[in-house]
GUKE-915135 format. One record per residue (C-alpha): residue number from 1; residue in one letter; chain; y, x, z. Coordinates in steps of 0.2 Angstrom, whole numbers, plus 2048, in hexadecimal, padded with zeros to 3 digits. Example, Ala and Ser with C-alpha at 12.3 -4.5 7.8 and 13.67 -1.06 7.14 Angstrom:
# residues 2
TORVO   i aa ch   y   x   z
TORVO   1  a  A 7EA 83E 827
TORVO   2  s  A 7FB 844 824
***
This chain:
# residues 250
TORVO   i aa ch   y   x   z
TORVO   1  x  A C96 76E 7BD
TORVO   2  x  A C98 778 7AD
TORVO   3  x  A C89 770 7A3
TORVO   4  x  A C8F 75D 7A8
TORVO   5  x  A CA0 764 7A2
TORVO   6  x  A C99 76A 791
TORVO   7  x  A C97 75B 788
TORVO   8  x  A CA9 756 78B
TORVO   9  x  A CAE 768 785
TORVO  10  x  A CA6 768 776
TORVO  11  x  A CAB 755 771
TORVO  12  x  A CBB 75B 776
TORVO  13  x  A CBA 76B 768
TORVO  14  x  A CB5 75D 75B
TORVO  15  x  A CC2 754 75B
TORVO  16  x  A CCF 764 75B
TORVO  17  x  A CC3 769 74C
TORVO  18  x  A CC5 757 743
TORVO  19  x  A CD6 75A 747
TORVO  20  x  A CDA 76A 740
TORVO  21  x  A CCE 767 730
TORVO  22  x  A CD6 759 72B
TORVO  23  x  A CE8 75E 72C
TORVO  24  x  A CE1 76C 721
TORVO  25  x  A CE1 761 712
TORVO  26  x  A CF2 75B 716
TORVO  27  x  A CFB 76D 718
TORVO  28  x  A CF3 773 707
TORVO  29  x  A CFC 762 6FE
TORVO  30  x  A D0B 76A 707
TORVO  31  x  A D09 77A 702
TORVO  32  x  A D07 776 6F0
TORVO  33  x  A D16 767 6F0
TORVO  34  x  A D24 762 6F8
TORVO  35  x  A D2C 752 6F4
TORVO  36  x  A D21 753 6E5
TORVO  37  x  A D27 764 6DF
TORVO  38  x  A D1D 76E 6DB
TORVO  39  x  A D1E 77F 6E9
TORVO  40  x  A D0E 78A 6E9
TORVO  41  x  A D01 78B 6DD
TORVO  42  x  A CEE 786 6E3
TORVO  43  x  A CEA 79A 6DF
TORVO  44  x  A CF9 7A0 6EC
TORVO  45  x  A CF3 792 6F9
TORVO  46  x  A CE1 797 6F9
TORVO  47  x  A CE5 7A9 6F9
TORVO  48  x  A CF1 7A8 70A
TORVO  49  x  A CE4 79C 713
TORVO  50  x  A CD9 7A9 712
TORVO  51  x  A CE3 7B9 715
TORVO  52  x  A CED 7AF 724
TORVO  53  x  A CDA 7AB 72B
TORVO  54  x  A CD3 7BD 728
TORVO  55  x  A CE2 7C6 732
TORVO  56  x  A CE2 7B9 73F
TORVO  57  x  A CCD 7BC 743
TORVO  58  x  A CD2 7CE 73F
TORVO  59  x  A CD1 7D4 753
TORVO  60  x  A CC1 7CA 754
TORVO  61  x  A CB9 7D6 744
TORVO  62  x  A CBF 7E6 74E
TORVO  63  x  A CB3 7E0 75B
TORVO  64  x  A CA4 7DA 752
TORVO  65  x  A CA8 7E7 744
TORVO  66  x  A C96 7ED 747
TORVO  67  x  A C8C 7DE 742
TORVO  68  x  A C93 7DF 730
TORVO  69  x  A C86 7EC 728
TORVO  70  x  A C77 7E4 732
TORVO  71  x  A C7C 7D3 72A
TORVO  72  x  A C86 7D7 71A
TORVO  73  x  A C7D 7CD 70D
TORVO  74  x  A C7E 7BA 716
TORVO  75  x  A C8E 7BF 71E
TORVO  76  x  A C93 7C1 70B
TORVO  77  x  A C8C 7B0 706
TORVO  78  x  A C94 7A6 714
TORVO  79  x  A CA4 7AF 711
TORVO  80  x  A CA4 7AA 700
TORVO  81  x  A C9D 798 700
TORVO  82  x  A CA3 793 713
TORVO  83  x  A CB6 79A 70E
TORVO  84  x  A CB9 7A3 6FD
TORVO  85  x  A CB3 796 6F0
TORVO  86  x  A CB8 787 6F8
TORVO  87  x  A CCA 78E 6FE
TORVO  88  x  A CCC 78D 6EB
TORVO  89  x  A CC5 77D 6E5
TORVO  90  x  A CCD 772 6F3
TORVO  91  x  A CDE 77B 6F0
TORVO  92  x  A CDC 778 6DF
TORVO  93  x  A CD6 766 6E0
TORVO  94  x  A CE6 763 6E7
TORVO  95  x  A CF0 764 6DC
TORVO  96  x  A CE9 753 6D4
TORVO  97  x  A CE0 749 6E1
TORVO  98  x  A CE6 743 6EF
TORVO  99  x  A CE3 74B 701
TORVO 100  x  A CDD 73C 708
TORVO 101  x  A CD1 73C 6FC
TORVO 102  x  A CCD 74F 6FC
TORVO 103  x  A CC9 74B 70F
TORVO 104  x  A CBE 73B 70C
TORVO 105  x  A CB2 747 700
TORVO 106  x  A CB2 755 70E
TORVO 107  x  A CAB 74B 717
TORVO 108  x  A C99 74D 70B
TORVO 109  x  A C96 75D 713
TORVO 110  x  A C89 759 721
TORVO 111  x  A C81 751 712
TORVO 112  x  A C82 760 706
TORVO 113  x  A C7C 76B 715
TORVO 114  x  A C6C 760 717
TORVO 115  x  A C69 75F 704
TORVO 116  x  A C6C 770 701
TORVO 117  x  A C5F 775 711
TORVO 118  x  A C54 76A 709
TORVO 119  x  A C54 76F 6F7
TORVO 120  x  A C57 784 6FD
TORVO 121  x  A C51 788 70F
TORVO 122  x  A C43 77C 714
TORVO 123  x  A C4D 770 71F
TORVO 124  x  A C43 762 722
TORVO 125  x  A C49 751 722
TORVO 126  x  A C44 73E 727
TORVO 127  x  A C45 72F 719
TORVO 128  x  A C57 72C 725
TORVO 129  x  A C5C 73E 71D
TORVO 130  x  A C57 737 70B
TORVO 131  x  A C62 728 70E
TORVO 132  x  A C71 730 715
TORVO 133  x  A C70 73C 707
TORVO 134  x  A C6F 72D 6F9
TORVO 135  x  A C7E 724 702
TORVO 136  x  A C89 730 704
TORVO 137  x  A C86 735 6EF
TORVO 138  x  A C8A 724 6ED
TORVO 139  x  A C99 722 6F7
TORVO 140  x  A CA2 732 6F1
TORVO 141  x  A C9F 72D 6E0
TORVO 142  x  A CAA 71F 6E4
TORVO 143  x  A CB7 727 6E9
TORVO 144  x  A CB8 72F 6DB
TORVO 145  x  A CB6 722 6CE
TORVO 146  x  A CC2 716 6DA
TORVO 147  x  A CD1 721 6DD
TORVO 148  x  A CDE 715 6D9
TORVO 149  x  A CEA 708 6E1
TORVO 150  x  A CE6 6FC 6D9
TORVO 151  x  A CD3 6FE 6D9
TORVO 152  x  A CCD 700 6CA
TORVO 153  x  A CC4 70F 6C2
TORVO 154  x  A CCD 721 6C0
TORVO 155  x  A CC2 72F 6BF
TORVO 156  x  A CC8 740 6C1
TORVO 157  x  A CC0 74D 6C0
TORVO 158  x  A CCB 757 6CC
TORVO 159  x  A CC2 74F 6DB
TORVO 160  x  A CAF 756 6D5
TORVO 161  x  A CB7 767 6DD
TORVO 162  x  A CB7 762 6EF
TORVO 163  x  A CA5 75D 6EA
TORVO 164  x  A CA0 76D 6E5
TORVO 165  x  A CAB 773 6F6
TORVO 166  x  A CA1 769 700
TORVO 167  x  A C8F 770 6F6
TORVO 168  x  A C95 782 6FB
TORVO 169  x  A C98 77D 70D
TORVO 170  x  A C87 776 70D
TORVO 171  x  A C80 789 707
TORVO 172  x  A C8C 791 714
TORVO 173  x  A C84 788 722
TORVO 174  x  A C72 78A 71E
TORVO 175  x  A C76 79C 71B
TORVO 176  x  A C80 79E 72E
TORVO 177  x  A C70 791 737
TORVO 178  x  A C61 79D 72E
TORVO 179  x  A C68 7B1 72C
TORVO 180  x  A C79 7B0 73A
TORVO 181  x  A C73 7A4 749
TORVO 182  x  A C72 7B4 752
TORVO 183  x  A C83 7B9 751
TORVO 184  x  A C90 7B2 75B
TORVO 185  x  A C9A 7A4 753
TORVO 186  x  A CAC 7AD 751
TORVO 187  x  A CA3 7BC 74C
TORVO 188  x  A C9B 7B3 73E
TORVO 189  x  A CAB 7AC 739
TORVO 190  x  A CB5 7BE 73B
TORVO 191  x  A CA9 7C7 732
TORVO 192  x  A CA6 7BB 724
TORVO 193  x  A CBA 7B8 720
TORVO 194  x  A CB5 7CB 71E
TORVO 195  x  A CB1 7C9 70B
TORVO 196  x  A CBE 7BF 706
TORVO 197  x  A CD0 7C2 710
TORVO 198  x  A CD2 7D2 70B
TORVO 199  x  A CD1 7D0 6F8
TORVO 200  x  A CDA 7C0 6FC
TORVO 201  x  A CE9 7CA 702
TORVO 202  x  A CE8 7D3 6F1
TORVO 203  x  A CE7 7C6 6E6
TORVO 204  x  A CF5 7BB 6F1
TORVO 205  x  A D01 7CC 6EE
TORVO 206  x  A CFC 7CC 6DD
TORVO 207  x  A D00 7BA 6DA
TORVO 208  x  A D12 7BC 6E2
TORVO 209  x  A D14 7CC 6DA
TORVO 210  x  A D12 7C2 6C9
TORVO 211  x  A D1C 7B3 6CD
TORVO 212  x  A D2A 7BF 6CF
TORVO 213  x  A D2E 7CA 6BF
TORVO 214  x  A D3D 7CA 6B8
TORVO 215  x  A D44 7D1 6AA
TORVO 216  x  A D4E 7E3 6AB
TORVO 217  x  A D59 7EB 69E
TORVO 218  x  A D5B 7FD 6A7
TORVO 219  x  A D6D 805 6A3
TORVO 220  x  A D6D 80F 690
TORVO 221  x  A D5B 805 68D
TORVO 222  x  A D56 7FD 67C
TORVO 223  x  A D48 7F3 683
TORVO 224  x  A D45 7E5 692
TORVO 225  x  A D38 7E9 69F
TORVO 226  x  A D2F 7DD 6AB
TORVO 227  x  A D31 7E3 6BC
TORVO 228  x  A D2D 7DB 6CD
TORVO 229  x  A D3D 7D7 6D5
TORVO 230  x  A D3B 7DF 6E6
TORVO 231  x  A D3A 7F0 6DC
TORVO 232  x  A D49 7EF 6D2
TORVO 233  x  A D4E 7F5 6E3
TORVO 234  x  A D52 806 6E4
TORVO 235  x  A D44 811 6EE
TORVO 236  x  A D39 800 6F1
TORVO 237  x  A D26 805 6EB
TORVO 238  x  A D1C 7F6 6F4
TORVO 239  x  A D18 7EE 6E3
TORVO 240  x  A D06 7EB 6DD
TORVO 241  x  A D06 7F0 6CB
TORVO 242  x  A D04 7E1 6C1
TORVO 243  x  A D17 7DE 6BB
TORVO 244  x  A D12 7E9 6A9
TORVO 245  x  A D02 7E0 6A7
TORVO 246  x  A D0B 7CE 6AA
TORVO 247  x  A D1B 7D4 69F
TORVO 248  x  A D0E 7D9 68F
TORVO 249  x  A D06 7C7 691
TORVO 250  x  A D16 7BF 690
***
């Protein structure tokens, strides 16, 4: 019963998936405008992507915590191509493509995966492959060069990110099928979030920490100093350290 129910299930996960990755685009044009102002930066919404997915898989990590040092080095490159790098060059695509369009080149990731197998860890492939490949190149170039209502030409050279996005993902899952088939999928994606959330949650505090200094003028003082305005409250000591630095390069 359970193997005739498996193909279901697993259709069934794609479409959730299809779902999910999709909206993705759409929430991080959200995030960035609303009503075409602008909100968060593309650094502040790569950043909270990947702390809010490291803390969420963070009970997951207690319990695979073990099969980190075995596996350190590709858990490192998955965790930096399959989320770190690519968190970045989408969110920053977006702030000048369209996220229709950011979502049309995603789609070149099964073909970065086979070229990058290919060309890197000895895939092989049929002359179908070689085709596919040759198409797809083809078709993402001309959404590039097309991106316009009225249909003619408009390069930009915004959308070559998501390209490269796509490139990483193709490294990330070479990487997972060759050095982490082993390892159980969330394990994988806990352990490789690993890398990146953590220094994430630094650079997101960093970031907001930044956006906030203001300018002080304490009683009997000459001078102006920049402080971060939660601690211009009395007895507040959460902040990161960066309002001196970000005061002397203004």
């Amino acid at each position: 019963m359970d193997r005739e129910q498996r193909p279901g299930g697993i259709w069934l996960i794609l479409a959730i998936l299809a779902l999910i990755w999709g909206s993705s685009f759409i929430l991080m044009k959200r995030g960035l405008f609303h009503e075409g102002v602008p909100v968060l930066t593309s650094w502040q919404v790569a950043t909270a992507r990947l702390s809010i997915a490291w803390l969420a898989l963070s009970p997951i990590l207690l319990r695979h915590i073990r099969l980190f040092p075995k596996h350190w080095l590709p858990l490192l490159g998955t965790g930096m191509l399959g989320n770190g790098v690519p968190a970045f060059l989408y969110a920053t695509a977006q702030t000048r493509i369209d996220s229709a369009l950011s979502g049309m080149l995603n789609g070149l990731t099964p073909l970065m995966t086979l070229l990058t197998g290919l060309l890197f860890f000895g895939t092989r492939a049929r002359g179908v492959h070689l085709i596919g490949i040759i198409l797809g190149l083809i078709g993402a170039a001309g959404l590039i060069a097309f991106n316009s209502k009225d249909g003619l030409p408009s390069w930009s050279a915004y959308a070559v990110l998501p390209i490269i996005g796509t490139l990483c993902y193709g490294f990330s899952g070479n990487i997972v099928k060759k050095y982490l088939y082993m390892l159980p999928p969330r394990a994988t994606s806990a352990l490789a979030l690993t890398w990146v959330g953590p220094v994430s949650i630094g650079l997101a505090l960093e970031a907001d920490c930044r956006k906030h200094c203001v300018p002080i003028r304490t009683r009997g003082a000459r001078s102006v100093t920049w402080r971060c305005w939660p601690c211009s409250v009395p007895r507040s000591r959460w902040c990161c350290g960066t309002c001196s630095s970000s005061a002397r390069r203004r």
